[in-house]
C-alpha positions in Angstrom: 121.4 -31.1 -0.7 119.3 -32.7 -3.7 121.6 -33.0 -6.4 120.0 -33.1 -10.1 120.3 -36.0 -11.8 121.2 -37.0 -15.6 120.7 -40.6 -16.3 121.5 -42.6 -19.5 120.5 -45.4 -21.1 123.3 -48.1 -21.0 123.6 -51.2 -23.5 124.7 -54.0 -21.0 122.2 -54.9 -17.7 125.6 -55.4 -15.8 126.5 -51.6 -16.3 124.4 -49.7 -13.3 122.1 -46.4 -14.5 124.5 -43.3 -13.1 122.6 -42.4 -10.4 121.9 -45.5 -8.2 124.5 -46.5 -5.9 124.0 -50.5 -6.2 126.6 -52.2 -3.6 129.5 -54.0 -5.1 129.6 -57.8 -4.1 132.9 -59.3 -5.2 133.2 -62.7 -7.7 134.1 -65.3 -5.1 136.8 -65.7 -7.8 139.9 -63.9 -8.3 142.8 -63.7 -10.9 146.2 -65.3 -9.9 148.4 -63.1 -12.4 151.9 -65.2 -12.0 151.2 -68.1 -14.2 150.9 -67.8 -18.5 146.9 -68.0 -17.7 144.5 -66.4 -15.6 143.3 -69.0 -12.9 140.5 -68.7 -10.6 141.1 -68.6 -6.8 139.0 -68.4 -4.1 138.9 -65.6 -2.3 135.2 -64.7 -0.7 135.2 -61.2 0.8 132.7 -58.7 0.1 134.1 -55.0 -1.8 132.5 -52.2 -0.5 130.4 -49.9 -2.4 131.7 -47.5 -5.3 129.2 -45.0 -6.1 128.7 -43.1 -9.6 126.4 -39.9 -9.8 126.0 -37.1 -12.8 125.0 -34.4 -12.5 123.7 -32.5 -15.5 126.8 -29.1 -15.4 123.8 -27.1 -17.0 121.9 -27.9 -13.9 124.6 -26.9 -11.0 124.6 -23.7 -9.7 126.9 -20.7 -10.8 129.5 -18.7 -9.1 131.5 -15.7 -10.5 134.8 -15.2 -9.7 137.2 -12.6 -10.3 139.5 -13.7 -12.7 142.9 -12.3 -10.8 141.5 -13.6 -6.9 140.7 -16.5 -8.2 143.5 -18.0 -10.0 142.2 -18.2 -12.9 143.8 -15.6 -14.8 147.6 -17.6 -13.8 145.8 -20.3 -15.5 145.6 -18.5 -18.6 141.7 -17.7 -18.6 140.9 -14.5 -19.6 137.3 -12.8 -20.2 136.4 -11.5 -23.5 135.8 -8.3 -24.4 132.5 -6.6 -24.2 130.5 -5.6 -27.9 130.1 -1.9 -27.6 126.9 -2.0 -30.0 124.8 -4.5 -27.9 123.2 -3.2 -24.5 124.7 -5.3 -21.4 122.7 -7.2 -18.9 121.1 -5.8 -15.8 123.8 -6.3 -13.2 124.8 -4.6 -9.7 128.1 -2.4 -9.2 130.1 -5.2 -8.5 132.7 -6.2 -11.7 132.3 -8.9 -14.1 133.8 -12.1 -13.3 134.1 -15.9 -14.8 131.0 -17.7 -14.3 132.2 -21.5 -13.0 130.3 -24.3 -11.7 129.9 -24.8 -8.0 129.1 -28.3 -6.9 128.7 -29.4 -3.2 128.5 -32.9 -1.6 127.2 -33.9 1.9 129.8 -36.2 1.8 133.6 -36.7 0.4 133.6 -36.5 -3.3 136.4 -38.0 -3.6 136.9 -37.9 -7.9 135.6 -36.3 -9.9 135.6 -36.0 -14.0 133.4 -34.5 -16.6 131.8 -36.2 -19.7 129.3 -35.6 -22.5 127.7 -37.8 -24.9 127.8 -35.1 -28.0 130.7 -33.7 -29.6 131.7 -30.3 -27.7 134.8 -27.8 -28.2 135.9 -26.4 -24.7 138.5 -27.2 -22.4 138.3 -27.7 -18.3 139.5 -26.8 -14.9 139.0 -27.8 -11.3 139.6 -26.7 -8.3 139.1 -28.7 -5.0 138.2 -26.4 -1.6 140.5 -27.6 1.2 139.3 -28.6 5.0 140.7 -25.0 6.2 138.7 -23.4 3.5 141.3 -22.7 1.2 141.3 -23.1 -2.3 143.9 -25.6 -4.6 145.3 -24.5 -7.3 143.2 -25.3 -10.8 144.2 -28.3 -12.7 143.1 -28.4 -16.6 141.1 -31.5 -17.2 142.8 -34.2 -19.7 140.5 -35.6 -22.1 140.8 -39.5 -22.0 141.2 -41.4 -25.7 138.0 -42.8 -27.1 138.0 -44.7 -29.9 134.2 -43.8 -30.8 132.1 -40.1 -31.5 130.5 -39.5 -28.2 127.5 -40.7 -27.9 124.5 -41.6 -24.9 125.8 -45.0 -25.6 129.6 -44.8 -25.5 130.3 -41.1 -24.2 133.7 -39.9 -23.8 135.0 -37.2 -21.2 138.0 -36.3 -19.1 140.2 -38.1 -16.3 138.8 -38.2 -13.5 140.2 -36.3 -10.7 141.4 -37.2 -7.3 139.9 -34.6 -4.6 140.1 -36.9 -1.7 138.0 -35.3 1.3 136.6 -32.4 -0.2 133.3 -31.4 -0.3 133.3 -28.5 -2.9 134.6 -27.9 -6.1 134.0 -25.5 -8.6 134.7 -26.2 -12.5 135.7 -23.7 -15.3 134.5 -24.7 -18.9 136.3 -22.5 -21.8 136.9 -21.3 -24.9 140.5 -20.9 -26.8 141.0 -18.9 -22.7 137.9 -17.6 -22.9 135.6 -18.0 -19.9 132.0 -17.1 -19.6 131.7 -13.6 -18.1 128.9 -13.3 -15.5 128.1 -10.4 -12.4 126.0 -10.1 -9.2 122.2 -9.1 -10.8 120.5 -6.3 -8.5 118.1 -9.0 -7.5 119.7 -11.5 -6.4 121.7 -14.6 -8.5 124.1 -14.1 -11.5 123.8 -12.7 -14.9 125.8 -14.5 -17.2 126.8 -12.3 -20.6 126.2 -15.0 -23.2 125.0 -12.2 -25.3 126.8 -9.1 -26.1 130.4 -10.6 -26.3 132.8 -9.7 -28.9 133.2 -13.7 -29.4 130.5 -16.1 -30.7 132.9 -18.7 -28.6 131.7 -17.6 -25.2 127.4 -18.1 -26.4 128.7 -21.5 -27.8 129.6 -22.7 -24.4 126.3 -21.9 -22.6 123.9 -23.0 -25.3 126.1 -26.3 -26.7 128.9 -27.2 -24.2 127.2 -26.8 -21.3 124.5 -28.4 -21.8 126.0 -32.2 -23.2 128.4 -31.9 -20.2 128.0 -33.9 -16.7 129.8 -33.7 -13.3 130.8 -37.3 -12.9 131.7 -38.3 -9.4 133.1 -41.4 -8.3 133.0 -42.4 -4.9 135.1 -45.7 -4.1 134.7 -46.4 -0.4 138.0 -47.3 1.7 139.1 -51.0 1.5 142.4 -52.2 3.0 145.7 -50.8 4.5 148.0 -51.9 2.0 151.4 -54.1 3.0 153.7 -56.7 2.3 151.2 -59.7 2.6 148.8 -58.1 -0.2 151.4 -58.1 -2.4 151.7 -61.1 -4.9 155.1 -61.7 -6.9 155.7 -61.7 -10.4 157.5 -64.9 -11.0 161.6 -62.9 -11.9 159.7 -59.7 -11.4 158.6 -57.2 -8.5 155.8 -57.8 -6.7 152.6 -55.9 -7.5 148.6 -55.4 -5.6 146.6 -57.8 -7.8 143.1 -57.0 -9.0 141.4 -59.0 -5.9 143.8 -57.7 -3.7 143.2 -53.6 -4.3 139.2 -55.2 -4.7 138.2 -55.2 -8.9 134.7 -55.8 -8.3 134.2 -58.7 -11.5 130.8 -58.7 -11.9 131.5 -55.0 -13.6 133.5 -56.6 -16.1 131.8 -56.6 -19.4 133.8 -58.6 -21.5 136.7 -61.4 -21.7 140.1 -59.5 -22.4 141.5 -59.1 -26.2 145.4 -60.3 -26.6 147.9 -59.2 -29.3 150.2 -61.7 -31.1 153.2 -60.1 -29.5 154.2 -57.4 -27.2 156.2 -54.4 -29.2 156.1 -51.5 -26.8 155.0 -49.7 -23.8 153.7 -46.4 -23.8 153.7 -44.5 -20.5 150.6 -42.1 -19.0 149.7 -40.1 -16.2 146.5 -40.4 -14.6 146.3 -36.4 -14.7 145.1 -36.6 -10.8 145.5 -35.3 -7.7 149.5 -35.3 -6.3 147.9 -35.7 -2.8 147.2 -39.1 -1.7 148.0 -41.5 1.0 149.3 -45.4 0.2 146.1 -46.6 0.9 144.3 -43.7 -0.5 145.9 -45.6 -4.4 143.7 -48.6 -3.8 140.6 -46.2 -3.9 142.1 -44.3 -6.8 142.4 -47.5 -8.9 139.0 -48.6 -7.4 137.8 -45.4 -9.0 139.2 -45.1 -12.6 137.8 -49.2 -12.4 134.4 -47.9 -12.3 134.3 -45.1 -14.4 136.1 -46.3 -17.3 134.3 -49.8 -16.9 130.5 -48.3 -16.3 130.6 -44.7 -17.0 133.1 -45.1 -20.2 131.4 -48.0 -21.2 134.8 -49.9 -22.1 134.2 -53.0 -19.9 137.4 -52.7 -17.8 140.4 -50.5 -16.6 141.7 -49.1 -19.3 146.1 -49.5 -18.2 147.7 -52.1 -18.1 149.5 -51.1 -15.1 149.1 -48.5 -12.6 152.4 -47.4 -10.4 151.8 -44.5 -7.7 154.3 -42.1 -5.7 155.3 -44.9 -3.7 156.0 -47.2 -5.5 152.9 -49.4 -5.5 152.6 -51.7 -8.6 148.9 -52.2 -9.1 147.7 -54.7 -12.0 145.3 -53.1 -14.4 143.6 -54.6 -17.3 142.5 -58.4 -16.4 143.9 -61.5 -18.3 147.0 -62.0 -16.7 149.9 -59.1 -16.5 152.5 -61.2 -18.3 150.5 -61.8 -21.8 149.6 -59.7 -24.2 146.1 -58.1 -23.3 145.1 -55.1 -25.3 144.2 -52.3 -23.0 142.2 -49.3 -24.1 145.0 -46.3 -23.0 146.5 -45.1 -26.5 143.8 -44.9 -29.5 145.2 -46.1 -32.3 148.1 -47.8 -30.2 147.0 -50.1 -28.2 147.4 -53.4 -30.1 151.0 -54.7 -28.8 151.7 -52.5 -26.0 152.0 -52.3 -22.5 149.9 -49.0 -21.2 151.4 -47.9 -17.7 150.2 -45.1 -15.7 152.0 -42.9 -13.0 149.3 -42.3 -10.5 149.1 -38.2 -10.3 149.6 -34.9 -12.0 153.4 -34.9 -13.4 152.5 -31.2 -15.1 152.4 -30.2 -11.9 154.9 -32.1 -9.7 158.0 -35.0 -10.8 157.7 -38.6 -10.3 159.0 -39.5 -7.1 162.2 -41.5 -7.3 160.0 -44.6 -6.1 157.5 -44.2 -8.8 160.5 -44.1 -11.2 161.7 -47.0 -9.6 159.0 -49.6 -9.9 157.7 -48.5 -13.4 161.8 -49.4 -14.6 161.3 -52.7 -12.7 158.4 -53.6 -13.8 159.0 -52.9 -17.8 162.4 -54.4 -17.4 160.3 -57.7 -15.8 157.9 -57.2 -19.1 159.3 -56.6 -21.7 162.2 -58.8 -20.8 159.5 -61.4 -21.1 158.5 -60.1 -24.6 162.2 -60.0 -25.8 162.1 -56.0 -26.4 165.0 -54.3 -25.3 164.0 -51.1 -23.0 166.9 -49.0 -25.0 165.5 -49.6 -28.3 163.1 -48.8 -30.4 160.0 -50.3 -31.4 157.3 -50.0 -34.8 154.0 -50.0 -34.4 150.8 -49.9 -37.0 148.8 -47.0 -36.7 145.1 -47.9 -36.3 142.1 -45.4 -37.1 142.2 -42.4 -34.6 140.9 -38.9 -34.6 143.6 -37.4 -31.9 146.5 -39.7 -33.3 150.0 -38.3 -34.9 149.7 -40.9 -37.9 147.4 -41.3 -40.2 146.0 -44.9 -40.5 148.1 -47.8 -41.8 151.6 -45.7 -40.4 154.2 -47.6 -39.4 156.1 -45.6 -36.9 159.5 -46.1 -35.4 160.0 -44.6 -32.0 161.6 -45.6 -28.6 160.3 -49.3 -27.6 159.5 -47.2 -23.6 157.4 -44.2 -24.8 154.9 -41.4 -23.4 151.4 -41.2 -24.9 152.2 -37.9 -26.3 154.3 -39.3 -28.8 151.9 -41.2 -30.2 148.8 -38.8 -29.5 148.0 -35.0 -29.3 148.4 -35.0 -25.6 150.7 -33.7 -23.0 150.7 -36.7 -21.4 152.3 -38.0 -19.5 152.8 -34.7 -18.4 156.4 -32.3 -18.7 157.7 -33.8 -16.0 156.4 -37.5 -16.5 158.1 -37.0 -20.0 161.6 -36.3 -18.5 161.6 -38.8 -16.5 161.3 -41.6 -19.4 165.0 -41.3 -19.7 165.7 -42.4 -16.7 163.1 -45.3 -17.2 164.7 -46.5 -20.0 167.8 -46.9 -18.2 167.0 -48.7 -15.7 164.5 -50.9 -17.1 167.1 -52.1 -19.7 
């Protein structure tokens, strides 16, 4: 299938234009992370390939769904009602259903995310096909933090999602609920009723939304089998997958990392993923949020600190060395001073497992033991500028030292269940 293409311009020659897959040759040099500096060591082994592509959304082909069949209507989409006074659209006998997004691959897509490069109002959901032809459930895209207006230079959009093997997936953009209502047309095709709505909202989405937004997908090719002699241990700490060792391809890496004075905090995420993955199925997860916050984002690097999945995996994020102070780009306004870990997967949707729990306790106990911050207390912070934040500028707020982003942002993350379990986190890590 010949996918249309959206390509942007990008500021840095190292960052690679969206829709050229360029294969990935690894910096012969690699970060030990258990000494107070980074230090090169050799490692010479080539990293396969991670392939970005957009896809202008206004350019993918439509499907209507009915909103009950579908799921849709669980999800809290509804279709607005029809204006009386204005004549509908030609359309076949067939009822009027949500017009979504259909894109299909000839290959795995593996994640996927949506961004744009204007400001939009709309929220999104996905749903991956499975290998018996089923249909997952529809997750609602989380919009990642960004310090900067959207722009073709710096443009912002959601986490991406993990969809492994599948091939299809179809994405909802709406309104306040609202989707875009569309039917069969006599001829063929769809009709989508942008016009004739009782909302403005729903002709907002096709002639604004639609058109800034792209279907981002990632595609980090398999690397390794994870085990015990990839690991490399924190000196008085747990062991973790280092950057060479889940494959951080360097040469991607657009700057030298920034470092805070001192280390205050940490605030805890979700990656707002997929649940379903296998242990070495993380590596290419982490592989895959690399390259699109480092090339498609624009910010240089991984935005976490830390990344822990269902099993307990510790893999190190941000480069400059996990035990100083490196500023990571995962809470705007916060991330001066703090430690940004991420529980790989959707905790709306599922708990952590007890192992995730586990090594996210162990390692904050290891790190901000090392800072002097006591896991069971609190910690203040200086707000910086930042348009989704709970405190204005120049705030100083006092909350606990081991935190989830939505106390500091307007966000569910790290999700409902994520959330809970920070209580048990802060136990353990203390």
């Amino acid at each position: 299938m010949r996918r249309p293409r959206l390509s942007r311009s990008r500021p840095r020659p190292s960052i690679v234009l969206a829709s050229v897959a360029a294969a990935i040759v690894a910096s012969p040099f690699a970060v030990v992370i258990a000494g107070s500096d980074p230090r090169p060591t050799d490692r010479h082994r080539e990293i396969p390939t991670t392939t970005i592509d957009e896809l202008g959304l206004a350019d993918v082909p439509s499907a209507v769904l009915d909103i009950a069949e579908s799921g849709l209507a669980a999800a809290g989409i509804r279709l607005p009602e029809p204006d009386p006074r204005v004549p509908l659209p030609e359309a076949d006998d067939r009822p009027v259903g949500a017009a979504v997004k259909h894109i299909v691959g000839d290959k795995p897509l593996k994640m996927v995310a949506l961004t744009w490069d204007r400001a939009i109002d709309a929220s999104m959901l996905l749903r991956a096909k499975h290998s018996d032809g089923s249909w997952g459930d529809w997750t609602k895209l989380e919009p990642v933090d960004n310090p900067r207006a959207p722009s073709p230079e710096h443009p912002t959009g959601t986490e991406p999602v993990w969809v492994g093997d599948a091939r299809e997936v179809q994405v909802a953009v709406t309104d306040d609920g609202l989707a875009i209502p569309a039917a069969q047309a006599p001829g063929g095709g769809l009709v989508e009723w942008g016009i004739g709505t009782a909302s403005a909202v729903v002709e907002k989405l096709l002639t604004s939304a639609m058109s800034a937004m792209t279907a981002t997908l990632v595609s980090p090719e398999s690397l390794l089998s994870l085990g015990s002699s990839l690991l490399t241990p924190l000196l008085g700490g747990p062991s973790v997958v280092a950057r060479a060792q889940w494959g951080a391809d360097e040469s991607i890496r657009c700057s030298q990392p920034t470092y805070s004075p001192a280390a205050r905090a940490a605030i805890v995420h979700h990656t707002a993923g997929s649940n379903d993955y296998t242990p070495e199925q993380s590596a290419e997860i982490v592989r895959g949020i690399y390259a699109y916050h480092a090339r498609t984002l624009n910010w240089c690097d991984i935005g976490y600190n830390v990344l822990v999945d269902k099993y307990g995996q510790i893999f190190e994020g941000a480069f400059g060395g996990l035990d100083r102070n490196v500023e990571g780009t995962h809470t705007g306004g916060f991330n001066k001073a703090t430690v940004g870990v991420s529980m790989i997967g959707n905790l709306d949707q599922v708990a952590p497992t007890p192992a995730m729990i586990s090594s996210v306790a162990r390692f904050l106990r290891w790190r901000l033991g090392k800072a002097g911050v006591n896991g069971l207390g609190s910690a203040q912070l200086t707000a910086e500028p930042f348009t989704d934040s709970k405190f204005p500028a120049g705030a100083v707020t006092s909350l606990p030292a081991i935190s989830g982003h939505r106390d500091y942002n307007n966000t569910s993350c790290p999700g409902e269940l994520g959330y809970g379990a920070l209580t048990a986190i802060r136990s353990m890590a203390n």
